[in-house]
C-alpha positions as a Markdown table, in Angstrom:
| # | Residue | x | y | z |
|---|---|---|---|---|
| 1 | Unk | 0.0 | 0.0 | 0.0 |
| 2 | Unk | 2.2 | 2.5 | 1.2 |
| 3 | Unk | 4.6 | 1.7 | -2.1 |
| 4 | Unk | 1.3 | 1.9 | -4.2 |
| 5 | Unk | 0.5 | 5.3 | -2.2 |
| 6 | Unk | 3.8 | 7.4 | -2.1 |
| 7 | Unk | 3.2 | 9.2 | -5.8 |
| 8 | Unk | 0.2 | 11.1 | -4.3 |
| 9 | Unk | -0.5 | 13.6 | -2.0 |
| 10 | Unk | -3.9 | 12.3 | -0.8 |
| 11 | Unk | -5.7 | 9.4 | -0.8 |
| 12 | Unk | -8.9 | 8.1 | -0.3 |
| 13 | Unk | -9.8 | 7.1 | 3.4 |
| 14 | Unk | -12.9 | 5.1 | 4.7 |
| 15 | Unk | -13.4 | 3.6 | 8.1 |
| 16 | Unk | -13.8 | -0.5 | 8.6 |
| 17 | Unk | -17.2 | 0.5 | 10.2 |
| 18 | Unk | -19.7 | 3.6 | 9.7 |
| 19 | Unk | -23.0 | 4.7 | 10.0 |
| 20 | Unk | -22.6 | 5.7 | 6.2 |
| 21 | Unk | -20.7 | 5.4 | 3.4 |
| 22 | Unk | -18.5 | 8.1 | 3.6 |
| 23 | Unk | -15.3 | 9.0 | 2.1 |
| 24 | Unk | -12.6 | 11.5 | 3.0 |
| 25 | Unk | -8.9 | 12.7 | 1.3 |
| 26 | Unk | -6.7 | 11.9 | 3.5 |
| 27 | Unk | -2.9 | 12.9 | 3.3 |
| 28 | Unk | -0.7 | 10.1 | 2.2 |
| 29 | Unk | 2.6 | 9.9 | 4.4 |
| 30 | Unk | 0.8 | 8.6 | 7.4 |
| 31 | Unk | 0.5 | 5.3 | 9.3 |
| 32 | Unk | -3.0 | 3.7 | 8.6 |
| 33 | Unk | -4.1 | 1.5 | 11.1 |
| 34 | Unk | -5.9 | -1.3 | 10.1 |
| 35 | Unk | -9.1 | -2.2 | 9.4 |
| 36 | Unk | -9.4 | 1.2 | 7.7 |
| 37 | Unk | -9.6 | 1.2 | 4.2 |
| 38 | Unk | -7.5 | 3.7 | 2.0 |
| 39 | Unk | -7.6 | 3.6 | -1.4 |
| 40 | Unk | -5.1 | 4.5 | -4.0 |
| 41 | Unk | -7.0 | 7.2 | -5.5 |
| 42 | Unk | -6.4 | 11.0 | -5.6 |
| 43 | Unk | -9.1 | 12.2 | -8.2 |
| 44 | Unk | -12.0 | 13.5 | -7.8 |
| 45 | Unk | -14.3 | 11.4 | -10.0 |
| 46 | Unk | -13.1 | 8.6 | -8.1 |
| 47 | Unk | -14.7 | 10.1 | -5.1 |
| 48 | Unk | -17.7 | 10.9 | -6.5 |
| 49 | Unk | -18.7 | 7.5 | -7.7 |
| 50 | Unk | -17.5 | 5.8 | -4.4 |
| 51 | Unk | -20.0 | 8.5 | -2.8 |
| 52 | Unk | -22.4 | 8.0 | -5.2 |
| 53 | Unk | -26.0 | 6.8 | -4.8 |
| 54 | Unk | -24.9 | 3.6 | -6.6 |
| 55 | Unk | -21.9 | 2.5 | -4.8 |
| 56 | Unk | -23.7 | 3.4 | -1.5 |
| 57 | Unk | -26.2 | 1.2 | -3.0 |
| 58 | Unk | -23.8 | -1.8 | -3.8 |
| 59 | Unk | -22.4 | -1.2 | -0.6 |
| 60 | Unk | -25.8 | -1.5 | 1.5 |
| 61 | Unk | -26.7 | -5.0 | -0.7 |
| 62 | Unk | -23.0 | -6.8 | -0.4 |
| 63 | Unk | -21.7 | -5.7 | 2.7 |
| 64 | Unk | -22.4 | -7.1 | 6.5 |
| 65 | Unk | -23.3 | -5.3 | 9.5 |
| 66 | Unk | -22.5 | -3.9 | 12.8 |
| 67 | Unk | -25.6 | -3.0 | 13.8 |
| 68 | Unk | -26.9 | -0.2 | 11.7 |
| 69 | Unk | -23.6 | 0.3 | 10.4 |
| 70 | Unk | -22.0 | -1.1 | 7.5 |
| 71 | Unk | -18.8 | -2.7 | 7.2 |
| 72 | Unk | -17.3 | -1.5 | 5.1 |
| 73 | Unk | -14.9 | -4.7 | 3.8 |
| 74 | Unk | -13.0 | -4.2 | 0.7 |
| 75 | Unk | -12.5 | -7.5 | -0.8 |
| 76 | Unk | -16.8 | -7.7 | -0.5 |
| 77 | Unk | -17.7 | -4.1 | -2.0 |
| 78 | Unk | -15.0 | -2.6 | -3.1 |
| 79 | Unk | -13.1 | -4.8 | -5.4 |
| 80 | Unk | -16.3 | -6.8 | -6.7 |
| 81 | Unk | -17.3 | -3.2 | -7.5 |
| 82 | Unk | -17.6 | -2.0 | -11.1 |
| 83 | Unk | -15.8 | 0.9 | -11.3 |
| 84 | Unk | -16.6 | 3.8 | -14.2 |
| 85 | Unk | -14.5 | 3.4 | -16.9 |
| 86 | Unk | -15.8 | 6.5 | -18.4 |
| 87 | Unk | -14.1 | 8.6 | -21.6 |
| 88 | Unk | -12.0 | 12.0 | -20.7 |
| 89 | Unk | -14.8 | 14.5 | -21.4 |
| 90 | Unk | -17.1 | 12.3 | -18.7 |
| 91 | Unk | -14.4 | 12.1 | -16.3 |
| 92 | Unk | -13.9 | 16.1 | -16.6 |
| 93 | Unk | -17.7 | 16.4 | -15.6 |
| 94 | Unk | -17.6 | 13.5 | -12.6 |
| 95 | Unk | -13.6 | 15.5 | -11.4 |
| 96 | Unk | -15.4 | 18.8 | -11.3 |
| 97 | Unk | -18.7 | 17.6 | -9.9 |
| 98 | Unk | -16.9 | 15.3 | -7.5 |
| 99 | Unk | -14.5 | 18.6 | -6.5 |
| 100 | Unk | -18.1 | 20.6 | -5.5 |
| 101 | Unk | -19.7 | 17.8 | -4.0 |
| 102 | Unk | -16.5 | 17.8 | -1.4 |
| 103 | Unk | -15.9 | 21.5 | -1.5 |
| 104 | Unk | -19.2 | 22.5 | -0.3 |
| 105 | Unk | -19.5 | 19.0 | 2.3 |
| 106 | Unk | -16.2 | 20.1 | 3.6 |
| 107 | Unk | -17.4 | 24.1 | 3.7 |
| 108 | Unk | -20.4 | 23.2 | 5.5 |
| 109 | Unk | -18.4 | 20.7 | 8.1 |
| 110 | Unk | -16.5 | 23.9 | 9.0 |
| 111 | Unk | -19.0 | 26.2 | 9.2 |
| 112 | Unk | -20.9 | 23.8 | 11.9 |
| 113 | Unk | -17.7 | 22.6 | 13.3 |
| 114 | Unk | -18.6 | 18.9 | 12.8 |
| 115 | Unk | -17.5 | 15.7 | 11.5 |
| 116 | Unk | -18.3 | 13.4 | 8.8 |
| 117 | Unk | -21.0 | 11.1 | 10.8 |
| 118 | Unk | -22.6 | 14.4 | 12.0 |
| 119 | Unk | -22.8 | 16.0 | 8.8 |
| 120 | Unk | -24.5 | 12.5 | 7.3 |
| 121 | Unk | -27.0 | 12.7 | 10.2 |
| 122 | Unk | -28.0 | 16.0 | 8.9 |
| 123 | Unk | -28.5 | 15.2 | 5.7 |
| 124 | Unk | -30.5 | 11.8 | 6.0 |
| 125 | Unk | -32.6 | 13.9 | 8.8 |
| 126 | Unk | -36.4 | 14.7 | 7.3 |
| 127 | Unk | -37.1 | 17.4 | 10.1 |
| 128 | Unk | -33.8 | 19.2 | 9.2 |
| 129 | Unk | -34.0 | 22.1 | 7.2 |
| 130 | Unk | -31.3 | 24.4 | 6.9 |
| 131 | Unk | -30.8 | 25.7 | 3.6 |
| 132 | Unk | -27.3 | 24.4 | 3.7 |
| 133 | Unk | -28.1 | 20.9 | 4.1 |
| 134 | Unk | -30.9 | 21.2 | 1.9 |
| 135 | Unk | -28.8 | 22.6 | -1.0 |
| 136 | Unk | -26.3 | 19.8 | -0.3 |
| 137 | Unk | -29.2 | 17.4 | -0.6 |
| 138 | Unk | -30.0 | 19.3 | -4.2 |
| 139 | Unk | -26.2 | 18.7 | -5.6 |
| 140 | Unk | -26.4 | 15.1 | -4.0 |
| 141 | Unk | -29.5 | 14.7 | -6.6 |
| 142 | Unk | -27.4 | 16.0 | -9.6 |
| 143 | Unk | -23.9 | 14.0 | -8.5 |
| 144 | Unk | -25.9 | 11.0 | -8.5 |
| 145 | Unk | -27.7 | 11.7 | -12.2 |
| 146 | Unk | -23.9 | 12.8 | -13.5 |
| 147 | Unk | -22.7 | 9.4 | -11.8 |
| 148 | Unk | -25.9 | 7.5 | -13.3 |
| 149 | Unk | -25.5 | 8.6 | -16.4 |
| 150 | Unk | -21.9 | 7.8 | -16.9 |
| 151 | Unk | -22.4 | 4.3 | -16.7 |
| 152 | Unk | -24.2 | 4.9 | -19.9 |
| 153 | Unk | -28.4 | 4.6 | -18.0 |
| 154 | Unk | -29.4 | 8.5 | -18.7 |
| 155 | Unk | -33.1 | 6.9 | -18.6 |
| 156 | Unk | -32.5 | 6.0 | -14.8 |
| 157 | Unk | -30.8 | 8.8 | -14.2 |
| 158 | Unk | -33.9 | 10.4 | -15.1 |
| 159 | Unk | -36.1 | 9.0 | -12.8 |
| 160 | Unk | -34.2 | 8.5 | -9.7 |
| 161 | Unk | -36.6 | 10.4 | -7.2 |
| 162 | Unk | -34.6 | 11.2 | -4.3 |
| 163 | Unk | -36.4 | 11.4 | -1.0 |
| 164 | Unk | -36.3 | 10.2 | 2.5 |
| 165 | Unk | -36.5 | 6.6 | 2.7 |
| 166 | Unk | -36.5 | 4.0 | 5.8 |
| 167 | Unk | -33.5 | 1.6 | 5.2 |
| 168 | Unk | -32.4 | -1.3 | 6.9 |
| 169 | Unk | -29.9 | 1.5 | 8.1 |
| 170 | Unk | -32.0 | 4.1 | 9.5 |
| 171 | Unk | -33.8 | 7.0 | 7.7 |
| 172 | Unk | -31.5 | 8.1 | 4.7 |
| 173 | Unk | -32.4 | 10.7 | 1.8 |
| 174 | Unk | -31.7 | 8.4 | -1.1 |
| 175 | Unk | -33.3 | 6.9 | -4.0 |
| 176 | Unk | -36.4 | 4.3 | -3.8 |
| 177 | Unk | -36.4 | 0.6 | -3.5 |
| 178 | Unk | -37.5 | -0.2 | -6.7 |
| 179 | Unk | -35.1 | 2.3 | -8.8 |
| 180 | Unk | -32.4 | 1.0 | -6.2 |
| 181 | Unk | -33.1 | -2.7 | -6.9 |
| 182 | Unk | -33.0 | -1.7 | -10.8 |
| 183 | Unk | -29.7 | 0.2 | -10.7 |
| 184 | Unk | -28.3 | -3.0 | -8.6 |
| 185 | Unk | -29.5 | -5.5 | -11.3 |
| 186 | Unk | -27.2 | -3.3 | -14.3 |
């Protein structure tokens, strides 16, 4: 890993266990304790799918529990995963969408002085309605269509109705069962 790692500046991090699927840059010349998952990623595109509704999805189906947290092992969901492989004009649009999505999570983090499991309870909270979290929600909507429809299924992307849902996790603002159970069978 650390051989695989030492090019980059940042990497992407993710905790062994989490209420949510939630990824973080995280600089790369420091020790990683195990179980925590870093991956050997820099780019902002990457981050965006991995935060996406359809890896969160994937995630939710293949992964075990703690609880109402997922565990979040790579050889189950991250490796069986099938990553974008997207031409250079799509990736543009996923790096700079991915870059907002992460700008405006990280600005808000900041601004409330919280961390990544509080800003998630936030956002997958019905009653709250700050217009920060419900503008986040908004670019969450159009990440996940960019996302979508770079796997090439513009007519799901087109009908993925966001909304608060009750999951085998909790409340989460996310896509439906049955559009979730269609993205998981493409």
């Amino acid at each position: 890993l650390y051989k695989a790692i030492q090019q980059l500046d940042q990497v992407l991090f993710h905790a062994f266990t989490s209420k949510y699927v939630a990824f973080a840059f995280v600089p790369s010349d420091i020790v990683y304790a195990q179980p925590h998952v870093v991956v050997a990623r820099s780019d902002y595109w990457t981050f965006l799918s991995l935060q996406s509704v359809v890896h969160s999805s994937w995630v939710e189906h293949r992964c075990s529990r703690m609880g109402a947290s997922v565990r979040y092992v790579p050889s189950d969901v991250l490796e069986t995963f099938p990553l974008l492989k997207a031409p250079a004009h799509v990736v543009a649009e996923l790096d700079t969408a991915g870059e907002e999505y992460h700008e405006q999570r990280a600005a808000i983090m900041r601004s409330r002085n919280i961390g990544l499991t509080e800003f998630y309870n936030l956002v997958h909270d019905s009653s709250e309605n700050s217009p920060d979290i419900v503008a986040f929600r908004k670019l969450c909507e159009r990440c996940d269509c960019i996302v979508v429809s770079a796997y090439g299924w513009s007519d799901l992307a087109e009908g993925l109705s966001h909304g608060f849902t009750m999951t085998d996790y909790g409340e989460r603002y996310t896509i439906g069962d049955d559009v979730r159970l269609e993205l998981l069978s493409r």
